[in-house]
N, C-alpha and C positions, 0 to 999 in steps of 0.2 A: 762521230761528231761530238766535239766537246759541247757541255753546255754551261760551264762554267770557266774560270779563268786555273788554269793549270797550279797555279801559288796556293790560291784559293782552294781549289780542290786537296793541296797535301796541308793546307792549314785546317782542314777537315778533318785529313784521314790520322794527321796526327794530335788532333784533342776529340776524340771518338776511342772508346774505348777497346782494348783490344781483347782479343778473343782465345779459346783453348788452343792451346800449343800445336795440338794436332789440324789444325784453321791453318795454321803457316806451312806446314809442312803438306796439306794438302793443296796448297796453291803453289808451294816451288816443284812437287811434282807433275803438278798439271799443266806447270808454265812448260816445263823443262821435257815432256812427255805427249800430250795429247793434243791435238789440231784443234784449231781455233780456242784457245785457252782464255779470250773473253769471252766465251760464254758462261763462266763463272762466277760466279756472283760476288764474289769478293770481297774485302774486309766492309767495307764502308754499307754495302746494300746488305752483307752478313749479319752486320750490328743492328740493322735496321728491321730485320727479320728478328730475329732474337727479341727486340727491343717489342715489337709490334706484339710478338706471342707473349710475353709475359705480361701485356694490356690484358689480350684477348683472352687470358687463362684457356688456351682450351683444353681441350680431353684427347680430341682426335682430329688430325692432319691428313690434308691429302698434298701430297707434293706431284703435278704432271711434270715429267721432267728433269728426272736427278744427275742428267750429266756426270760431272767425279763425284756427286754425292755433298759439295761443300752447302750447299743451303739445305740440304735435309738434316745435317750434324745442326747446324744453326738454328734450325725449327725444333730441333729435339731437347734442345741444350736448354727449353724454356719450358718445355713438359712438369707438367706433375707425375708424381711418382710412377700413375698407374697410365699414365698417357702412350698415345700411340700416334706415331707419325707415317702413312703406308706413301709411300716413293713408286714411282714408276718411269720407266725410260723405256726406250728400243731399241736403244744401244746397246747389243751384247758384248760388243769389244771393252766395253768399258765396265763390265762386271767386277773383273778380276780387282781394280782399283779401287773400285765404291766397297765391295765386300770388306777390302785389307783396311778402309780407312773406318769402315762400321763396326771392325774390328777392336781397333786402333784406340778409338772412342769409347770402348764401353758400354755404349748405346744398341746391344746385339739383342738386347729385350724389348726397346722399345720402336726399332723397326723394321718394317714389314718392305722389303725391296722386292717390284716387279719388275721382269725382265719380258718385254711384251709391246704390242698396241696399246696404247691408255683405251682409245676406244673400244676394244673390247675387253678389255679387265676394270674398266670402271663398274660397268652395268653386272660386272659379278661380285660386288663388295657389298655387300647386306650389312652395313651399317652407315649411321651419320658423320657428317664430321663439322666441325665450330670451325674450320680456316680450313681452306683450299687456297694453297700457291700453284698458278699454273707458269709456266716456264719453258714452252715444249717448241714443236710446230704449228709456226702463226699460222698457217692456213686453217689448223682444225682448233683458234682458239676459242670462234663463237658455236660450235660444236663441244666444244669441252664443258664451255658454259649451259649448254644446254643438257647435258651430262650431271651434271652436279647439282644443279640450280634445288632440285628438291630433295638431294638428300644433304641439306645443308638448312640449318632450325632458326627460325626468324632470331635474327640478332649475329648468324651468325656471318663469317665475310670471305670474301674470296678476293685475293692480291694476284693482276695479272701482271707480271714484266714485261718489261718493252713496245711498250705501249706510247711511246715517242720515237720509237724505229729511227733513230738516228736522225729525229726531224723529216723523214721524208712524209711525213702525215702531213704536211705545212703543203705539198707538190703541188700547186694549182694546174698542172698539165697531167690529168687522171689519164691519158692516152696512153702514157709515156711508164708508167706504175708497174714496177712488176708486182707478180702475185700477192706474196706475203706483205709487201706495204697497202695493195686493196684489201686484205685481208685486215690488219693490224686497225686500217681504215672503218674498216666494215662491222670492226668487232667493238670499239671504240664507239661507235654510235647506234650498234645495237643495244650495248649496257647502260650505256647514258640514258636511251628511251625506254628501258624496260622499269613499269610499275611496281615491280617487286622489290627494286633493288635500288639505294645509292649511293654515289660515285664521287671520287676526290683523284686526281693524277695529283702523283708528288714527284719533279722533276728531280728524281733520285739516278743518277746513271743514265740508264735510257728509257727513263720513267716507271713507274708503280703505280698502277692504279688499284686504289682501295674500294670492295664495294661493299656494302650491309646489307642484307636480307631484311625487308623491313615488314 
C-alpha cells in the first residue's frame, strides 16, 4: 500500500540525503538476489535510521532483524567510536551476504551479528542498550517488547517497523485478519497502553513507531 502520492514520494527520496556507497550496492544486490527484497529498509527509512541515532547518541543498539544487514550498516554509521550495534536474524541463508557487506563497511568492530531465535539470544546478552530497532516476525513483536522493555535505561527508545502493515490495521472485519495483522494489531495497542513507555507512529514506509522509556 502506498501512503503517499508516487511523485511525491521520489520528491522525497531525492532531496533526503544520500547514504555510503556500500548503502547502494547493498540494495542492487538484494533487489537483484534475495526474495522479497522490500523487506529492506531502504534509502528513505535508512536516512531516517541514521538521522534518529545521531539524536539519540547511543552507545549500544539492538537491531531484531537484520535481513541483508542494510539498517544495521545505517544504525552503525551513527555510533560513536566505542559504540556497539548487536544484529540478529534467523536467516542463515542470508549470512554469507550480511557478513560480505559488514565487511564491506568497515564496521567488523562495531558489530556483533547473531545467527539465531532473537528469542533466545536476547535473554543471553548481559548488557543495556539506548535503541532497539525491532524489524523481525510480527507475530513475536509484543514478545520482543517484552524482552527488552528492562534492559533498555529510562530515556532510552525502541523503533518498531511496520507498524501500519500496509494499512490493514484500519480492517474493521477482525474475523477476516490474518495472524501477523492481529499481531501488528495487538502490539500497537499493547505499547500505546503501556505506563512505562511513550509512543509517536511516523507514517514513514510502512510506519515507525517511536517509543521512550519514560
Amino acid at each position: 500500500m502506498d501512503f503517499i502520492d508516487k511523485d511525491l514520494q521520489k520528491y522525497i527520496d531525492d532531496h533526503t540525503a544520500t547514504g555510503p556507497d556500500v548503502l547502494a550496492e547493498l540494495d542492487r544486490e538484494t533487489y537483484a538476489n534475495v526474495m522479497v527484497p522490500r523487506m529492506l529498509s531502504g534509502h528513505l527509512q535508512g536516512r531516517v535510521l541514521t538521522m534518529l541515532c545521531h539524536m539519540i547518541k547511543p552507545n549500544n543498539v539492538l537491531e531484531i532483524g537484520t535481513y541483508t544487514g542494510y539498517s544495521a550498516l545505517c544504525l552503525t554509521e551513527a555510533l560513536p567510536s566505542n559504540g556497539k550495534v548487536v544484529t540478529i536474524d534467523i536467516n542463515e541463508e542470508l549470512e554469507d551476504i550480511v557478513r560480505k557487506y559488514i565487511a564491506k563497511s568497515g564496521y567488523d568492530d562495531s558489530i556483533d551479528y547473531y545467527v539465531g531465535d532473537a528469542l533466545d539470544v536476547i535473554p543471553t546478552l548481559d548488557m543495556s542498550f539506548d535503541l532497539v530497532f525491532i524489524d523481525a516476525d510480527k507475530g513475536n513483536y509484543s514478545n520482543y517488547f517484552d524482552l527488552v522493555i528492562d534492559k533498555i535505561p529510562i530515556g532510552g527508545f525502541i523503533i518498531a517497523d511496520n507498524v501500519l502493515w500496509s494499512g490493514k490495521v484500519l480492517d474493521k472485519n477482525r474475523r477476516k485478519l490474518d495472524n501477523d495483522t492481529e499481531a501488528i494489531i495487538a502490539f500497537n495497542k499493547k505499547v500505546h497502553e503501556d505506563a512505562r513507555v511513550e509512543n509517536v507512529i511516523f507514517p514513514i514506509r510502512d510506519g515507525l513507531m517511536v517509543l521512550r522509556k519514560i
